[in-house]
Each structure stands twice: as C-alpha cells, then as structure tokens.
C-alpha positions as CSV (number, residue, x, y, z in Angstrom):
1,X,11.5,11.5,13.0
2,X,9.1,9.2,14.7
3,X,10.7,6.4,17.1
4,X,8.9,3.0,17.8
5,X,8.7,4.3,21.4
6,X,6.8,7.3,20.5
7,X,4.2,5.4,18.5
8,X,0.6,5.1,19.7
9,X,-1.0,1.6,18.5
10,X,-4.5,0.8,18.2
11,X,-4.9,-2.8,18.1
12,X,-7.9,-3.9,17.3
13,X,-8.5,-8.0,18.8
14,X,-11.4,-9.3,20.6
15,X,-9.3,-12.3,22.3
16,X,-7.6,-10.8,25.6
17,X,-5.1,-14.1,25.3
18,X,-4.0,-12.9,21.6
19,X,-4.3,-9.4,22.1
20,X,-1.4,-9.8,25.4
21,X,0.5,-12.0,23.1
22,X,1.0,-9.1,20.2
23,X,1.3,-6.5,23.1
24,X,4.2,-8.0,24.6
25,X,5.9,-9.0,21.3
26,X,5.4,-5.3,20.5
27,X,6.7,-4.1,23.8
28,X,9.6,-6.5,23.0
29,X,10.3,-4.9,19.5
30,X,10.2,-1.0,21.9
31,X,6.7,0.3,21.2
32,X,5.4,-0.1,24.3
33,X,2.1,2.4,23.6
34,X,-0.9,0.4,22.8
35,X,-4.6,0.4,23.3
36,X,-6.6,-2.8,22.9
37,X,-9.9,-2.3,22.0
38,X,-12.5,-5.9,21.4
39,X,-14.2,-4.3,18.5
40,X,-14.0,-2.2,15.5
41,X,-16.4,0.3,16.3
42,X,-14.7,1.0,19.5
43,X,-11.3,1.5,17.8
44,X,-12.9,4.0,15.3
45,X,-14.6,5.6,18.0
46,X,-11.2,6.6,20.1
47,X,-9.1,6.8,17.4
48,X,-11.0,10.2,16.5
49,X,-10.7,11.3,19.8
50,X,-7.2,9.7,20.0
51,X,-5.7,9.9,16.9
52,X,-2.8,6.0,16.7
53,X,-0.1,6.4,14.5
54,X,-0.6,2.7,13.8
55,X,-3.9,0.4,13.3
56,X,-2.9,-3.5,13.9
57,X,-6.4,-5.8,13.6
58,X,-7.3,-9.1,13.5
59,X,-9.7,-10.6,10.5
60,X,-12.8,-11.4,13.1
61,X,-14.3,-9.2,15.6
62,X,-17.6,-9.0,16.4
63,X,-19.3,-6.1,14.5
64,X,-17.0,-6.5,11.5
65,X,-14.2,-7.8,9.6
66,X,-10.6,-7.1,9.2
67,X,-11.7,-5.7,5.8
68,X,-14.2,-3.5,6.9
69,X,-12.4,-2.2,9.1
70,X,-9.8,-0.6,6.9
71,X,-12.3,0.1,4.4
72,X,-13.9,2.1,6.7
73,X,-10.5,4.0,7.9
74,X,-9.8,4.6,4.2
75,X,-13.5,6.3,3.6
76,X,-13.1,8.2,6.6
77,X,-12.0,11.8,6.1
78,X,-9.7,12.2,9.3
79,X,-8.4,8.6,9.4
80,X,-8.1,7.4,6.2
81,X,-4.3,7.8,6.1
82,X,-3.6,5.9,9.0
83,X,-0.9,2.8,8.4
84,X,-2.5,-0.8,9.0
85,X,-1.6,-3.8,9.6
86,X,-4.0,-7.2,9.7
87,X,-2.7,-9.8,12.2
88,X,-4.6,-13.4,11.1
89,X,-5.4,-17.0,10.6
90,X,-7.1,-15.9,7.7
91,X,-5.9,-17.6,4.6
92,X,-8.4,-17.0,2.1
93,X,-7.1,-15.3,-0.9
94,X,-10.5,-13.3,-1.6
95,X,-11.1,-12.1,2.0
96,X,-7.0,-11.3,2.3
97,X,-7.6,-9.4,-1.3
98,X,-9.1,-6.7,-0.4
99,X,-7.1,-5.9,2.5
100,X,-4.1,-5.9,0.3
101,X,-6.2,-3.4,-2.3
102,X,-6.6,-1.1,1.0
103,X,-2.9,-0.8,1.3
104,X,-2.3,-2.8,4.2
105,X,1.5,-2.6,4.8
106,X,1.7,-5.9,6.1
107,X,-0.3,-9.2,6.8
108,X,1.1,-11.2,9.1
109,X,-0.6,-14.9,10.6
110,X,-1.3,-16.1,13.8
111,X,1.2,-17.3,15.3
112,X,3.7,-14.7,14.1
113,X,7.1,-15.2,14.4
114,X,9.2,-12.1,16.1
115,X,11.4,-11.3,13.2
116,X,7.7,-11.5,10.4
117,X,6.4,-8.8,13.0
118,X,10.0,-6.8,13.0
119,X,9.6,-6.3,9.5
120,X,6.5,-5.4,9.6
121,X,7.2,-2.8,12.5
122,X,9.8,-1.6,10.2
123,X,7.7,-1.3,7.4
124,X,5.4,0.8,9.4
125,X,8.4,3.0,10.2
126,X,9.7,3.6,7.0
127,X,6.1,4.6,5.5
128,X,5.5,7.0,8.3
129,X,9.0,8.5,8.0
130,X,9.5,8.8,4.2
131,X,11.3,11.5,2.7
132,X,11.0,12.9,-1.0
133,X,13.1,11.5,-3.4
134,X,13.7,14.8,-4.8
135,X,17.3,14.8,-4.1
136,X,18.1,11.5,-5.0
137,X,16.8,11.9,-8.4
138,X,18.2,15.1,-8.9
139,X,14.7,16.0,-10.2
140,X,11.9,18.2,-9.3
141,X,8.9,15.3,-7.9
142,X,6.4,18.5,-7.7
143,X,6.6,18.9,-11.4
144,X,6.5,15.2,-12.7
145,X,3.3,13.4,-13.7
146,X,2.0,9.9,-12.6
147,X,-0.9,8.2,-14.2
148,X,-2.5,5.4,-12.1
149,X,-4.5,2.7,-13.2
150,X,-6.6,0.6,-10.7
151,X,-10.4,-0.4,-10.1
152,X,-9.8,-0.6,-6.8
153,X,-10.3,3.0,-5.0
154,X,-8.7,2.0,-2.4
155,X,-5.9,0.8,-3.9
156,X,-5.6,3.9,-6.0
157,X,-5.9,5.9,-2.8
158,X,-2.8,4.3,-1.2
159,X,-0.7,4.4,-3.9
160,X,-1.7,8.2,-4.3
161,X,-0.5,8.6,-0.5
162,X,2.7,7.2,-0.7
163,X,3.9,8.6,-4.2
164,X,2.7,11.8,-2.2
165,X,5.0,10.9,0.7
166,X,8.2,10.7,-2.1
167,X,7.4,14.1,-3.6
168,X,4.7,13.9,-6.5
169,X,1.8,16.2,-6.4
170,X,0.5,16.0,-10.0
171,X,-1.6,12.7,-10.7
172,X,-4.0,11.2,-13.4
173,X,-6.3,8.2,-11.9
174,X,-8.3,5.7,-14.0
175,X,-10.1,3.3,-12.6
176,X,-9.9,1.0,-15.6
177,X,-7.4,0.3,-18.4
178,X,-10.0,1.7,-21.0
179,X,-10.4,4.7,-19.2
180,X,-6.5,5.4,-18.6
181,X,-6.3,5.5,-22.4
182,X,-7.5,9.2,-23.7
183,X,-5.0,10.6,-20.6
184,X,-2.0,8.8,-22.1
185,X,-3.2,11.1,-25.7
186,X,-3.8,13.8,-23.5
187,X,-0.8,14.5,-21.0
188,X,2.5,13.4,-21.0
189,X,3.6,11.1,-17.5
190,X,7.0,10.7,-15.6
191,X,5.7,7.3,-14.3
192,X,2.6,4.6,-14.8
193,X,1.8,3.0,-12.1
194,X,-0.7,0.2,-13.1
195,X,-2.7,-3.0,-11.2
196,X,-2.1,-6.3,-12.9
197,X,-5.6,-8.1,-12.0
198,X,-8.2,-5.9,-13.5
199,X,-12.0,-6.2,-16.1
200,X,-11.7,-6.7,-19.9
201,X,-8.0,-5.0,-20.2
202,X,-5.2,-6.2,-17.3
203,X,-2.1,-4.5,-16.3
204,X,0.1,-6.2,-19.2
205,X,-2.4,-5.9,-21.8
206,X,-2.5,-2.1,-20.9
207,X,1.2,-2.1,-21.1
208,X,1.0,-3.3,-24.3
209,X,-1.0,-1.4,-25.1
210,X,0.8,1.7,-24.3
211,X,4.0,0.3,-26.5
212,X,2.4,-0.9,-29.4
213,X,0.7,2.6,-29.3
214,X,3.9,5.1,-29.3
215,X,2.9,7.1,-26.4
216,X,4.6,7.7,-23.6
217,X,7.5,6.5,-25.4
218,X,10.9,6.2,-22.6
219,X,7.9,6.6,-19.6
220,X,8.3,3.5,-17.5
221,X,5.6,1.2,-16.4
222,X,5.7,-0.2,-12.8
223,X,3.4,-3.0,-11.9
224,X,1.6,-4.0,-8.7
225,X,0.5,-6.6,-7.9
226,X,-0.5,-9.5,-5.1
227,X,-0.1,-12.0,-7.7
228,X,3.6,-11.7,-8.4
229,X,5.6,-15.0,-8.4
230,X,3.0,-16.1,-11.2
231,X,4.0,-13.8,-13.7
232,X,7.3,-14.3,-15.1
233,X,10.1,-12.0,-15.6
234,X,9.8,-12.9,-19.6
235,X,6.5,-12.0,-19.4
236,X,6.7,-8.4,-18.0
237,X,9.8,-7.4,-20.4
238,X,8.2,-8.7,-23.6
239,X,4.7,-6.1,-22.4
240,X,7.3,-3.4,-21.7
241,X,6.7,-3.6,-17.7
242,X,10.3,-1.7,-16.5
243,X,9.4,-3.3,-12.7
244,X,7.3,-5.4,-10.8
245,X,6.3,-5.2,-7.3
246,X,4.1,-6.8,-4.9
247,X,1.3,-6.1,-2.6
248,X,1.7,-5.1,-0.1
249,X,4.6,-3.4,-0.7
250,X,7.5,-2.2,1.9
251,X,7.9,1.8,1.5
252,X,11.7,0.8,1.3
253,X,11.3,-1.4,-1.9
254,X,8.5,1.2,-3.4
255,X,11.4,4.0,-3.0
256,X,14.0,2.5,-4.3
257,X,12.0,0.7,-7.4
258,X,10.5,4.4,-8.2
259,X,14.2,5.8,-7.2
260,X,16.1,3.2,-10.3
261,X,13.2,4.1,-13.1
262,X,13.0,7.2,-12.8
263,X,17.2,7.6,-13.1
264,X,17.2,5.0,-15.7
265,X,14.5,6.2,-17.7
C-alpha cells in the first residue's frame, strides 16, 4: 500500500509564489516528493521519463490549459491512468466541465484551505489504493457485466478504470443513450452506470427508458453526474435511478455506492 510519503507529484504551475504555496501545504499534509514544472509540455515530457503517481495543475499555463492537459494524459498510452487533480481560480462551469468528464478526482480553488486539499490528498489515496469488492459482495466482480453510457470518452474511460480497480473486467460502452439500447436486448448487466447530461436522450430519460421497457429488470441504475443538487431525489426514484452520485466522485463514496446496489439488488 502506497503512503503519502512515497508519492511522487508532478505539479504542474507556472507561478513560482503559488507553486511554493501548494508545495509546502503538501509537505505539511507528508508528501514531501514533488516536481514543479512552469508548463505542461514539460510535465508530459518528464513524466515519461519519470513516471508521478500524482498530476496536480493549475487551469493556465502557457502552452495549454488545465483541460488540455488531462486530455492529453488520458489519450496518452503510458499516462493515461494517472490520478489528477486541477488546483484553480477558474470558476467557469464549461471550462471546469470538461475536467470533471476527464475524471479529475478533485478540483480544488485558489486559495485552498488545508482541510479542501486533505480530502483531496485522501481521495487520491484511496483511488490509487483500491481493493476489489469481491469479498464484500460475496460475488464474483470478474464475471459481472457493466454497461456504461456517456458521450464523453473520457468520462467513459475513467469510470472504466475505477470499476476495474473494484474487480469488473466485463464492460459494454455507449457513447449515447440510443446506442446503449440494442446491448440492454442483447446481454444481460450486473450494473448501469449512466451520465445525466447527454444529446436527444439524458440519463433519466434512458432510465426510463430501461423500466418502461422490461429489461434488465432488478439491474440497478447509478447516475453520475456534475449537476447533482439540481435533480431531486423524487425525481431519480420515479425514472428508476437506485443512486446518484457526483462528479468528481471520491473512490470511497463510488465503493461503497456500487458496494449497497449490488447487495441490495
């Protein structure tokens, strides 16, 4: 198991004032390994030579964004499972969407207080050392299937990763509502795992679908979203949503969500 003293961090933060601010708030939290780099490409650049356990960035640096930064860790074929976090003023919701989509296990603002970065140190922790929840389900995860619906590869990607981390191997991925249809006909699924924002047919709508529809009858649906305290609890029961839960998500909270479905259902 990986301590927060072992961990190399590759933070990512052109300003040397902020970059010594999160570098000492990280030594105080024990993970005292980090390399500052002032731009992305740099950070991609080591990192293959170097492989971080740990990718912290801020939005702005001068060759790219935030975004594109994990966008391009995620396309990479060596990197693209490397934990990230995005440390910003940045309040946009549209520039902030797409690193949630990425599977950015935390977004914290500048300034950060100590205990919004502990949790997101923790976060980290508990992603990197996941067990299966084979044993706690009293089920065999290598045999169960998952269907996933998002238009967002990336978000598909992560999701993919950490259901891997808990003990799946067998997964269905549509990249639309429409197109996650003929596999609920086709194969029969342990768990749907769907996005709530998405074209022509959204997450609930899809849930409904999959109700009114008599498949996958007893298979729970778990939502994800970044849009969470708009939809109402109500809401999600009546589309035949089991569980809701928010981008980004803790590995903690996913475990145990996925952990209550799958020994209530």
């Amino acid at each position: 198991m990986l301590e927060l003293p072992q961990l190399l961090i590759s933070l990512a933060e052109p300003s040397s004032v902020q970059a010594q601010i999160i570098i000492k708030s990280l030594e105080a939290l024990g993970a005292t390994q980090v390399q500052q780099h002032a731009a992305g490409n740099d950070l991609l650049e080591h990192a293959r030579q170097r492989r971080p356990d740990l990718v912290i960035s801020a939005y702005y640096l001068p060759d790219m964004t935030g975004s594109e930064l994990v966008e391009a860790l995620r396309n990479s074929s060596d990197l693209y499972d490397l934990p990230f976090i995005l440390i910003s003023s940045e309040t946009h919701p549209e520039r902030l969407e797409s690193i949630r989509q990425a599977g950015s296990l935390a977004i914290l603002p500048k300034p950060f207080s100590n205990d919004e970065l502990q949790m997101a140190m923790q976060s980290v922790m508990n992603f990197i050392n996941c067990d299966s929840l084979g044993a706690e389900v009293d089920e065999d995860m290598a045999l169960m299937n998952v269907l996933i619906v998002d238009d967002s590869s990336t978000s598909r990607h992560h999701i993919r990763q950490v259901l891997e981390k808990l003990g799946f191997e067998h997964f269905c991925e549509a990249a639309s509502a429409e197109a996650a249809i003929p596999y609920l006909e086709q194969e029969s699924f342990k768990l749907i795992i769907t996005d709530y924002h998405m074209p022509n047919m959204s997450g609930l709508d899809f849930a409904k679908h999959v109700r009114a529809s008599g498949l996958q009858e007893g298979t729970p649906i778990l939502m994800i979203t970044s849009d969470m305290e708009n939809i109402a609890p109500e809401i999600l029961e009546e589309s035949g949503v089991a569980s809701c839960c928010k981008k980004p998500f803790d590995m903690e909270e996913m475990r145990a969500l996925i952990r209550q479905l799958l020994n209530e259902y």
